[in-house]
C-alpha positions as CSV (number, residue, x, y, z in Angstrom):
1,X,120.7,101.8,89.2
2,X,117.5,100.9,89.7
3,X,116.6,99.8,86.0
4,X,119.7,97.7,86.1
5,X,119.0,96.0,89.1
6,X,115.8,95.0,87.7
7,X,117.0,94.0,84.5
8,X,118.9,91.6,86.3
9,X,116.7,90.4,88.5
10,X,114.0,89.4,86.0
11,X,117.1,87.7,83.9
12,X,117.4,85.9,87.0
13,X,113.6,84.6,87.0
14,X,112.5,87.1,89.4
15,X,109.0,88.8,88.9
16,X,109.1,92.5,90.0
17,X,107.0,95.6,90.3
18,X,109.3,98.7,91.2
19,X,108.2,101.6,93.9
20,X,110.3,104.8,92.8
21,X,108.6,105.8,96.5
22,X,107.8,104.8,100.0
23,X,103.7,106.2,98.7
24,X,103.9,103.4,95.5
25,X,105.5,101.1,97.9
26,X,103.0,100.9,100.5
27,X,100.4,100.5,97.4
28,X,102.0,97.7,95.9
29,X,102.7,95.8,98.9
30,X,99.4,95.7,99.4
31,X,98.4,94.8,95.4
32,X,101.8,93.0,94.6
33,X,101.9,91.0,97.5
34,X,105.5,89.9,97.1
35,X,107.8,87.1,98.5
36,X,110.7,89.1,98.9
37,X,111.5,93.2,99.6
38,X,114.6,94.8,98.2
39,X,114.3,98.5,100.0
40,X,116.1,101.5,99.8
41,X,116.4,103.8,102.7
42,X,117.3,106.7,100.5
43,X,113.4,107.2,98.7
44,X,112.3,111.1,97.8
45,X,109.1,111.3,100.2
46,X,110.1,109.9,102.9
47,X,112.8,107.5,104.8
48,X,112.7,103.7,104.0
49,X,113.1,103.0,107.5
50,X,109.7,104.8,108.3
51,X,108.7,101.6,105.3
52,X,110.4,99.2,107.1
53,X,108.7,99.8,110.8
54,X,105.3,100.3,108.9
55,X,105.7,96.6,107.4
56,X,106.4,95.6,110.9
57,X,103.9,96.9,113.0
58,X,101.3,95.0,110.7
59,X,102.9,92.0,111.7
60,X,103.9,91.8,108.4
61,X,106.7,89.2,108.0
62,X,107.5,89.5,104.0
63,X,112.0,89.4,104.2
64,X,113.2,92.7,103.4
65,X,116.7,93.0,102.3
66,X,118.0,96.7,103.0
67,X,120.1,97.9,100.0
68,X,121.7,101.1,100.5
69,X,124.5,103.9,100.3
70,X,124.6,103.9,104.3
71,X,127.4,101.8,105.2
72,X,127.9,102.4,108.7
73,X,127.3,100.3,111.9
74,X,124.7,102.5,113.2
75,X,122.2,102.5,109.8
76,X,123.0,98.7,110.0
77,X,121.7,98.2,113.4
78,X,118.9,100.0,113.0
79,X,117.9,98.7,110.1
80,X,118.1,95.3,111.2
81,X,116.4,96.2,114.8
82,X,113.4,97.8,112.9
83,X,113.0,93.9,111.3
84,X,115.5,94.3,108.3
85,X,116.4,90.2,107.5
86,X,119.8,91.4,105.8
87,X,121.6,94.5,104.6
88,X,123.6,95.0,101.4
89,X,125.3,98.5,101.3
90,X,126.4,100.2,97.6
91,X,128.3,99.6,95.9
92,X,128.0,95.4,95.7
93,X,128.6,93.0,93.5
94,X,125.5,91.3,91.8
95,X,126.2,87.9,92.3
96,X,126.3,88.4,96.2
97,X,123.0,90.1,95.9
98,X,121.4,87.0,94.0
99,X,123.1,84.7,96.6
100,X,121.3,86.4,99.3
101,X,117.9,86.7,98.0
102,X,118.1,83.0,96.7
103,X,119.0,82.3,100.6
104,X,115.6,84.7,102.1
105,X,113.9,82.3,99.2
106,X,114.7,79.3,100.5
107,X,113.3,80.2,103.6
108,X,109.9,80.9,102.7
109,X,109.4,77.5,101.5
110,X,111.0,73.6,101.1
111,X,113.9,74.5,99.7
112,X,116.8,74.5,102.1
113,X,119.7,74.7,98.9
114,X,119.9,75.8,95.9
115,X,118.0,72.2,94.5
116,X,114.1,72.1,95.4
117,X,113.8,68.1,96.2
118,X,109.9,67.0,96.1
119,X,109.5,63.3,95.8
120,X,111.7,62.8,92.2
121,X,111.6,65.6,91.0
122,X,114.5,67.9,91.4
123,X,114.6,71.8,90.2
124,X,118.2,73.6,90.6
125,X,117.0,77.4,91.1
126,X,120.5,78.1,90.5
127,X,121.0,76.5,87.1
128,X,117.8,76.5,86.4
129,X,117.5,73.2,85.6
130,X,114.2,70.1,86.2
131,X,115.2,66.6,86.1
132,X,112.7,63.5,87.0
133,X,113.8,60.5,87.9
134,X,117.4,61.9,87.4
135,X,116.8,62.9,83.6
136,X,116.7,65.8,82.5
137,X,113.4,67.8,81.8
138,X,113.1,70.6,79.5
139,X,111.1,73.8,80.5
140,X,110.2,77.3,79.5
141,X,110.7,80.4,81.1
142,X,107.1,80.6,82.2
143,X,107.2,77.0,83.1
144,X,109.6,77.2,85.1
145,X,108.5,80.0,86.9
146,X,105.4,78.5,87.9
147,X,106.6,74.8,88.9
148,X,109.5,76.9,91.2
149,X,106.1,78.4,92.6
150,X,104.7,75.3,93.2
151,X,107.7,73.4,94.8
152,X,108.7,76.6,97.3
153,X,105.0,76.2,98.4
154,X,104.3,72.3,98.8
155,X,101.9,71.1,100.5
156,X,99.8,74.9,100.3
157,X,97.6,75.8,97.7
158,X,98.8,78.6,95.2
159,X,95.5,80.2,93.2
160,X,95.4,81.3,89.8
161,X,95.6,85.2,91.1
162,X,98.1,84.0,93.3
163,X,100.2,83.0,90.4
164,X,99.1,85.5,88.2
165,X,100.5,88.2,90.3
166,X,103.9,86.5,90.8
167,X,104.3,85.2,87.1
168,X,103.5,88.6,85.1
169,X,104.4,92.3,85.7
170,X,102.4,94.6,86.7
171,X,100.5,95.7,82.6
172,X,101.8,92.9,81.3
173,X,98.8,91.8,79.3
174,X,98.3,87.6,80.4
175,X,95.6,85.3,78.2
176,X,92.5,83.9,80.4
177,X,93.9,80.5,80.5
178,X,97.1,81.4,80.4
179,X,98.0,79.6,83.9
180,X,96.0,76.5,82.8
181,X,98.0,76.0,79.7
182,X,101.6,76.0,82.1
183,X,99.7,73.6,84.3
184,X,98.8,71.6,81.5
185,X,102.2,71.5,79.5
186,X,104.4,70.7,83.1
187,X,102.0,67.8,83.9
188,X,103.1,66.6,80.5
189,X,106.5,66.9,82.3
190,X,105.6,65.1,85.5
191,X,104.8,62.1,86.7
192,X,101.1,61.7,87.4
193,X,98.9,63.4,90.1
194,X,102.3,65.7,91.0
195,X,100.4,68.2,90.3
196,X,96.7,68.4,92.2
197,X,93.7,71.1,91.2
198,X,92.0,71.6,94.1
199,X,88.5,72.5,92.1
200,X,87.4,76.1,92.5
201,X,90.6,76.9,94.4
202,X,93.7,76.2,92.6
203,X,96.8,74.0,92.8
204,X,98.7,72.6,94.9
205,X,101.9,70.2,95.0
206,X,102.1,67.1,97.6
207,X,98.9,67.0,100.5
208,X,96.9,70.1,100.7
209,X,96.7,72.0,103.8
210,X,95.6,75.9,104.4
C-alpha cells in the first residue's frame, strides 16, 4: 500500500521520503524536515502513537495526518489528543486523502483555497495551473514545484538546501545549479523583482522577514 500511496502522491507534486519504521522516521524528520506527516500507527518496532507524542513533546508542530486500519472512536481520540491534526482510517478513497493534505497545506502558508493569490499571479495547486495577469503561464514539473514553494512561504526566505530537500528525493542525484536554473527560467515567467535573492541566503517572494 505503501508504494502506491507514494506513487500517487508524487503524481500529485508531492516530494516524499518513506520510513518503513518509527527508527527511519525519527531520522528523517530530522534530515527531511517535511511540511506535512502521513503516519501509520501500525509500524514493526514500535507504535506510531509513541511517533506522534515524541514529535509533540519537541514542540514540534509539523501536521501529521494519522492513516490507519484502527477505525474506532477510541484510536481516534487518542490519536488526535496526542496532537494528530486529522485521521483517515483504511480503507479510503484517494481523492479524500489529497483533499485533506491539500487543506493541512494551505495552512502552513498564504494559501487559504485551492488558488495561491500573490499580487497577479495566480497558481491553482489543484489543476496545476500559473496564470499572470490572467493568462496563462506555462511551467514544468520542477518549476512548478518550486514557485508553489515560494508562494506557500511569501514573505519568508526559502534557501537553496531548503528547496533542495523539498524538490528532489532522498538519492536523487540534483546538478549544483540546479535550483538557480528554476529561478532563472520562472523569472522569465514573472513579472519583474517577483522573485528576490536575498544574497548569501536565498529567495524569497513579496518583503523578506525571518
Amino acid at each position: 500500500m505503501s508504494q502506491g500511496l507514494l506513487k500517487a502522491l508524487k503524481h500529485e507534486g508531492f516530494v516524499l521520503s518513506h520510513a518503513a519504521s518509527v527508527k527511519q522516521a525519527q531520522g528523517l524528520l530530522v534530515s527531511f524536515e517535511p511540511d506535512l506527516v502521513v503516519l501509520d500507527l501500525g509500524l514493526p518496532d514500535r507504535d506510531g502513537i509513541e511517533l506522534l507524542k515524541g514529535i509533540r513533546s519537541k514542540k514540534d508542530v509539523t501536521p501529521v495526518l494519522v492513516l490507519t486500519a484502527r477505525s474506532g472512536l477510541d484510536d481516534k481520540v487518542q490519536a488526535l489528543d496526542f496532537g494528530a491534526d486529522d485521521y483517515l482510517a483504511k480503507p479510503f478513497e484517494m481523492a479524500e486523502l489529497l483533499a485533506r493534505l491539500r487543506a493541512m497545506s494551505r495552512r502552513l502558508g498564504t494559501a487559504v483555497s485551492s488558488e495561491i493569490v500573490v499580487g497577479p499571479v495566480k497558481l491553482d495547486t489543484v489543476a496545476h495551473r500559473l496564470s499572470v495577469n490572467d493568462q496563462a503561464v506555462e511551467l514544468t514539473k520542477k518549476e512548478y514545484m518550486v514557485l508553489k514553494l515560494l508562494l506557500e512561504s511569501a514573505g519568508r526566505i526559502k534557501t537553496k538546501d531548503m528547496l533542495e530537500n523539498n524538490l528532489y528525493s532522498w538519492g536523487e542525484e540534483i546538478g549544483s545549479n540546479a535550483i538557480e536554473v528554476h529561478i532563472s527560467n520562472l523569472r522569465k515567467k514573472l513579472p519583474d523583482g517577483f522573485i528576490k535573492t536575498i544574497r548569501g541566503v536565498g529567495y524569497t517572494i513579496g518583503p523578506a522577514r525571518s
